[in-house]
N, CA, C and O atoms as a CHARMM CRD file, in Angstrom:
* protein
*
  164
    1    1 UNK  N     64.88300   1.14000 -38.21500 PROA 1      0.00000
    2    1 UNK  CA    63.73900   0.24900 -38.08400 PROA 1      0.00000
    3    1 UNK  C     62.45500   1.06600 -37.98000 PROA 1      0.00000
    4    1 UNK  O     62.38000   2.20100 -37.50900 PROA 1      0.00000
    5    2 UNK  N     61.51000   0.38100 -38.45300 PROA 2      0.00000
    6    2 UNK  CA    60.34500   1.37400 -38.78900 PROA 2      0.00000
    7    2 UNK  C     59.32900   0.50800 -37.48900 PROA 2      0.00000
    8    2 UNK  O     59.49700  -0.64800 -37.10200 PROA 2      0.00000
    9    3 UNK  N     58.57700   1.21700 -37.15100 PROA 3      0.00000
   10    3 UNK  CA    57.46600   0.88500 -36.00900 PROA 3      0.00000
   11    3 UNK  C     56.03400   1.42300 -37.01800 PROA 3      0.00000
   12    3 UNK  O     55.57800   2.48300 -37.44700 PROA 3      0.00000
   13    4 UNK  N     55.74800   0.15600 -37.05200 PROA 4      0.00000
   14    4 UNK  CA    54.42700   0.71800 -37.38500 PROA 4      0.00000
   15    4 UNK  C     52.93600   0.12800 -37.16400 PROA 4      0.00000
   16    4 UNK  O     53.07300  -1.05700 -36.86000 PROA 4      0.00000
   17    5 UNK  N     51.67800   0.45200 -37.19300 PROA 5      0.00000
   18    5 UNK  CA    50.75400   0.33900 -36.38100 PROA 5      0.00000
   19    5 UNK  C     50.44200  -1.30300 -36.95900 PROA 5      0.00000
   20    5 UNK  O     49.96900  -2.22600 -36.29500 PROA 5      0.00000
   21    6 UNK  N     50.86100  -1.32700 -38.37600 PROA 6      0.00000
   22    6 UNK  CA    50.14600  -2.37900 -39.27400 PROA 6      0.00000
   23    6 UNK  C     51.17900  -3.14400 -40.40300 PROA 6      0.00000
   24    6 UNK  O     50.86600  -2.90400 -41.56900 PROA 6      0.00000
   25    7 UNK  N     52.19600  -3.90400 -40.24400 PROA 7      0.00000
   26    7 UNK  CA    52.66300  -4.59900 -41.12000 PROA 7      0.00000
   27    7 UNK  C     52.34800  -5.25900 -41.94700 PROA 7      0.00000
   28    7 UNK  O     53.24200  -6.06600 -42.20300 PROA 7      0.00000
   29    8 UNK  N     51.16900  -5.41100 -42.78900 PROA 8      0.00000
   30    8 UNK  CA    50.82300  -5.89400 -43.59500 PROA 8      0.00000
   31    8 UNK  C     51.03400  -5.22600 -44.70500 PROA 8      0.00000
   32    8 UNK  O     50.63800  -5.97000 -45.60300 PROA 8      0.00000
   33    9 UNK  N     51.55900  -3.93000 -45.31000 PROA 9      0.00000
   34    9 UNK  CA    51.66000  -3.89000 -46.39600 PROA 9      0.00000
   35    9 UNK  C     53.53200  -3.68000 -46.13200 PROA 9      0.00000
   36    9 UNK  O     54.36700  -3.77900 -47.03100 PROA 9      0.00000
   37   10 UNK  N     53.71100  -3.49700 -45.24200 PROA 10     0.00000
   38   10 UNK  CA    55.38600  -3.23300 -44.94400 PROA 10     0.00000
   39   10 UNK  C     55.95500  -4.73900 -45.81800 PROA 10     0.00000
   40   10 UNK  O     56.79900  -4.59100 -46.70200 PROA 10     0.00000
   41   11 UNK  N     55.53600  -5.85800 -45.56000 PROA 11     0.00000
   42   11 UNK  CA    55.79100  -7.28000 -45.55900 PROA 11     0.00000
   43   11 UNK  C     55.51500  -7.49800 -47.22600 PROA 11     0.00000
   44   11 UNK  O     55.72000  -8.57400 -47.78700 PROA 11     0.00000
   45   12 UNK  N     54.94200  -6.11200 -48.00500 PROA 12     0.00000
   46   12 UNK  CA    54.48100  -6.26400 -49.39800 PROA 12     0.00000
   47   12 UNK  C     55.94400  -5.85700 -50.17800 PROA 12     0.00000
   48   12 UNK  O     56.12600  -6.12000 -51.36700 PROA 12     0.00000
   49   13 UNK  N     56.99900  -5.14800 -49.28800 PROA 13     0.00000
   50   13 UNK  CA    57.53300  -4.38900 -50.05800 PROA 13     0.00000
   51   13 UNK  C     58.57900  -5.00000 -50.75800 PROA 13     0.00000
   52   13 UNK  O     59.16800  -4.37500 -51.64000 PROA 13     0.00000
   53   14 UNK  N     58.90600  -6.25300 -50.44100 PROA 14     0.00000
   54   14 UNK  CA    60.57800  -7.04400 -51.06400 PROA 14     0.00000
   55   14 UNK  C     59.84000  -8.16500 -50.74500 PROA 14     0.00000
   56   14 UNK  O     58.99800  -8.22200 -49.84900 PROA 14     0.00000
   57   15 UNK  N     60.31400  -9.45300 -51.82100 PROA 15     0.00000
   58   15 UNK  CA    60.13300 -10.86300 -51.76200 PROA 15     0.00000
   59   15 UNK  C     60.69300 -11.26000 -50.83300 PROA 15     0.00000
   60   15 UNK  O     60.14900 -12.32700 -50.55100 PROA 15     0.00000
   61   16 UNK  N     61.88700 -10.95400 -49.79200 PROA 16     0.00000
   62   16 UNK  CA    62.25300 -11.71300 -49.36900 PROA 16     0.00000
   63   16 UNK  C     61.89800 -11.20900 -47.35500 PROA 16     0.00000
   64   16 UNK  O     62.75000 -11.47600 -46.50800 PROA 16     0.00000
   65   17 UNK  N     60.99600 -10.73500 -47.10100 PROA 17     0.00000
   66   17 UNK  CA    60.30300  -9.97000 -46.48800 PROA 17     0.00000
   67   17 UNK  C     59.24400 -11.14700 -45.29900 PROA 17     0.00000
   68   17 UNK  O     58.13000 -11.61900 -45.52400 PROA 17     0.00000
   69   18 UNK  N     60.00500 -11.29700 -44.23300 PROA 18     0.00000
   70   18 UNK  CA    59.09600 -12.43100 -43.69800 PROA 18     0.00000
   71   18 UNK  C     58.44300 -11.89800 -41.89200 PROA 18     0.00000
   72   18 UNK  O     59.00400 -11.35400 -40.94000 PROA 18     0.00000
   73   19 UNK  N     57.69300 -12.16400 -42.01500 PROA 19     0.00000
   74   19 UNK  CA    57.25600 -11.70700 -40.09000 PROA 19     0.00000
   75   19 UNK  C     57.68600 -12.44900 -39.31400 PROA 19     0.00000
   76   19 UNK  O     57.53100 -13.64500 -39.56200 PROA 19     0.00000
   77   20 UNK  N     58.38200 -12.06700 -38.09400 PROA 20     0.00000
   78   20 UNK  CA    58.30300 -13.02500 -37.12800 PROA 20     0.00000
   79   20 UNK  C     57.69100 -12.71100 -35.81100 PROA 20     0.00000
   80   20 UNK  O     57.46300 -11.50200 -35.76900 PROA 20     0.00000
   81   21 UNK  N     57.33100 -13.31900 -34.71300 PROA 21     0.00000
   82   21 UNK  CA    57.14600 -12.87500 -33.42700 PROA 21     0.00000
   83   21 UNK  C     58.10100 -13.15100 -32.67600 PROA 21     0.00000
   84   21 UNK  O     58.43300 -14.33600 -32.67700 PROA 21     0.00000
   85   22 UNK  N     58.72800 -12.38300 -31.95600 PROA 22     0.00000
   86   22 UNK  CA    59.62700 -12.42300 -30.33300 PROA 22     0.00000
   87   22 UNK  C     59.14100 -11.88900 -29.76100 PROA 22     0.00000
   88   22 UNK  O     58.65000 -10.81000 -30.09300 PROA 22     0.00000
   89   23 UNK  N     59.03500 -12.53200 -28.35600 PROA 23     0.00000
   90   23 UNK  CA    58.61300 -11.79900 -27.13900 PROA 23     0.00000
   91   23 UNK  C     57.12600 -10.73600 -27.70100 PROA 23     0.00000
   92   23 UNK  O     57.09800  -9.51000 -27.59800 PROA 23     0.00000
   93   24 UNK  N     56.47600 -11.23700 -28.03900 PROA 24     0.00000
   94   24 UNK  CA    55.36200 -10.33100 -28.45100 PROA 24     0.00000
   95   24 UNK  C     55.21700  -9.54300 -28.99900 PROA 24     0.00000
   96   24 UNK  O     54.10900  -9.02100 -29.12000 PROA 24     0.00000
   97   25 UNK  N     56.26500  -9.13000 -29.55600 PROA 25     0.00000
   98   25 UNK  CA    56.30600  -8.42600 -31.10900 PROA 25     0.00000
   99   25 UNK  C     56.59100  -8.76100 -32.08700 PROA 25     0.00000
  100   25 UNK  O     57.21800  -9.81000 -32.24300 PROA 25     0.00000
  101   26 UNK  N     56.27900  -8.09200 -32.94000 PROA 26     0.00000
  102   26 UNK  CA    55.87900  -9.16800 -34.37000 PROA 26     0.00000
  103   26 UNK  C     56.60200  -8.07500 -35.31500 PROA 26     0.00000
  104   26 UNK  O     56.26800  -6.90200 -35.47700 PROA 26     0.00000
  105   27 UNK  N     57.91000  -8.92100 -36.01500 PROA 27     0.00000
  106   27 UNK  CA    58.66700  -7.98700 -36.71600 PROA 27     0.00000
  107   27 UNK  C     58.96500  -7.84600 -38.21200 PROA 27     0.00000
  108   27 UNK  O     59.45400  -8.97200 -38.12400 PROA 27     0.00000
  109   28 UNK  N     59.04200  -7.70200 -38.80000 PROA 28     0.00000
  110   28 UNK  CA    59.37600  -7.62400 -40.61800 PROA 28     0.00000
  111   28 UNK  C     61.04000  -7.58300 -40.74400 PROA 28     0.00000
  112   28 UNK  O     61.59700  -6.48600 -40.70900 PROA 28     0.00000
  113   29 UNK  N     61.96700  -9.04300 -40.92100 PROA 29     0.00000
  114   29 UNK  CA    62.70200  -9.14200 -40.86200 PROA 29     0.00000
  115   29 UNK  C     63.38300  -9.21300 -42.46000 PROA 29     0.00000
  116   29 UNK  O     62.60600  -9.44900 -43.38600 PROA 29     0.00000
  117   30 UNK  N     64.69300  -9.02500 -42.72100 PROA 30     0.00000
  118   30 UNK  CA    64.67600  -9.55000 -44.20100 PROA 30     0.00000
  119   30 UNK  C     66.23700  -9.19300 -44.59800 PROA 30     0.00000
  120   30 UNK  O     66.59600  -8.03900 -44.83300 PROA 30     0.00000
  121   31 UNK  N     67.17900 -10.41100 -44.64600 PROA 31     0.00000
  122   31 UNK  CA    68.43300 -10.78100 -44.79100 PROA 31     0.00000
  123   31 UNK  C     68.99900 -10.39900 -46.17600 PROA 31     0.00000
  124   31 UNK  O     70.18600 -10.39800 -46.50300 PROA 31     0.00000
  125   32 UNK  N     68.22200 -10.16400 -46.71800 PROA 32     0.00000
  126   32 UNK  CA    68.84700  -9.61300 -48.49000 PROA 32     0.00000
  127   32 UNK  C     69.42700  -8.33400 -48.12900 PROA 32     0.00000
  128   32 UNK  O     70.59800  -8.02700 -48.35000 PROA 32     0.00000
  129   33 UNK  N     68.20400  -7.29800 -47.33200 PROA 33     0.00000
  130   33 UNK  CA    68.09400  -5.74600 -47.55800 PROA 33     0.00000
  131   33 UNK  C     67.97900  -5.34200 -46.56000 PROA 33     0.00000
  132   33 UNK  O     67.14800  -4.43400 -46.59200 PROA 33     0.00000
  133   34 UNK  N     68.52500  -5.56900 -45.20300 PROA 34     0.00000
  134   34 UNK  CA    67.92500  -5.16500 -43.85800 PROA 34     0.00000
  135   34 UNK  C     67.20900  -3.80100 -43.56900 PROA 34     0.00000
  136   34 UNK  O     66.46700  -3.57500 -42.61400 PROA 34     0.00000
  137   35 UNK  N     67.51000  -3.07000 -44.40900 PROA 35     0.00000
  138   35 UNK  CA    66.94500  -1.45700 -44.72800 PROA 35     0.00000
  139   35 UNK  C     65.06800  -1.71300 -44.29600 PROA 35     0.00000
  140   35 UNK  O     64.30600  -0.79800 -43.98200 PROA 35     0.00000
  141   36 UNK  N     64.70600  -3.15100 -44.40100 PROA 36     0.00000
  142   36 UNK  CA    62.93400  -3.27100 -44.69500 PROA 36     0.00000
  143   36 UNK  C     62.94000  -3.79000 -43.32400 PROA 36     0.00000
  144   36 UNK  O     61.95800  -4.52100 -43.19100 PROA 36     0.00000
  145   37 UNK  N     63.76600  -3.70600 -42.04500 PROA 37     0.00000
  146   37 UNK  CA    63.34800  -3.65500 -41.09300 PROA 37     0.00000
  147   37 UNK  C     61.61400  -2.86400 -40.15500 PROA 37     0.00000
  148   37 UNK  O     61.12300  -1.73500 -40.10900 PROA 37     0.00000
  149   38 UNK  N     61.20000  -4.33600 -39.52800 PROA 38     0.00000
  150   38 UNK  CA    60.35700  -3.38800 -38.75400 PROA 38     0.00000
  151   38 UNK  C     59.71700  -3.90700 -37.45200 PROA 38     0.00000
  152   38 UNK  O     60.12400  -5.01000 -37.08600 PROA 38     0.00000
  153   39 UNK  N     58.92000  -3.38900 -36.79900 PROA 39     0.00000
  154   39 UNK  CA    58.40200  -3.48500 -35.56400 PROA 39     0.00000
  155   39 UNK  C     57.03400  -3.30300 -35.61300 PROA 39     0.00000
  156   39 UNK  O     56.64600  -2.26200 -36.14400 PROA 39     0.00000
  157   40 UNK  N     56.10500  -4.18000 -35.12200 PROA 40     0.00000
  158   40 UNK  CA    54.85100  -3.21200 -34.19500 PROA 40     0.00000
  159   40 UNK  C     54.78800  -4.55700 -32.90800 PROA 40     0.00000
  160   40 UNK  O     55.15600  -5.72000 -32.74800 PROA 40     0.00000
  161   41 UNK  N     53.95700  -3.31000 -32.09700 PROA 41     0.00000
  162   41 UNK  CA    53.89900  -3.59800 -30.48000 PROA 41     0.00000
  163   41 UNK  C     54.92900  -3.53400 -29.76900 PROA 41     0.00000
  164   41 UNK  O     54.85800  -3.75400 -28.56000 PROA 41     0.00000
């Protein structure tokens, strides 16, 4: 899983590429390719 300052282009990289928030972090989730995992905060 990648941590990074700014998910907005992370969320560019696969169509199937969606954000979510838990608990106050806001993550780049994605069920095709889980490899495009990510984190910030």
């Amino acid at each position: 899983m990648k941590i990074a300052n700014s998910l907005r282009s992370l969320k560019k990289r696969h169509m199937k590429c969606r954000t979510v928030r838990r608990k106050g972090r806001i993550y780049v989730i994605n069920k095709q390719n889980p490899r495009f995992k990510a984190r910030q905060g």
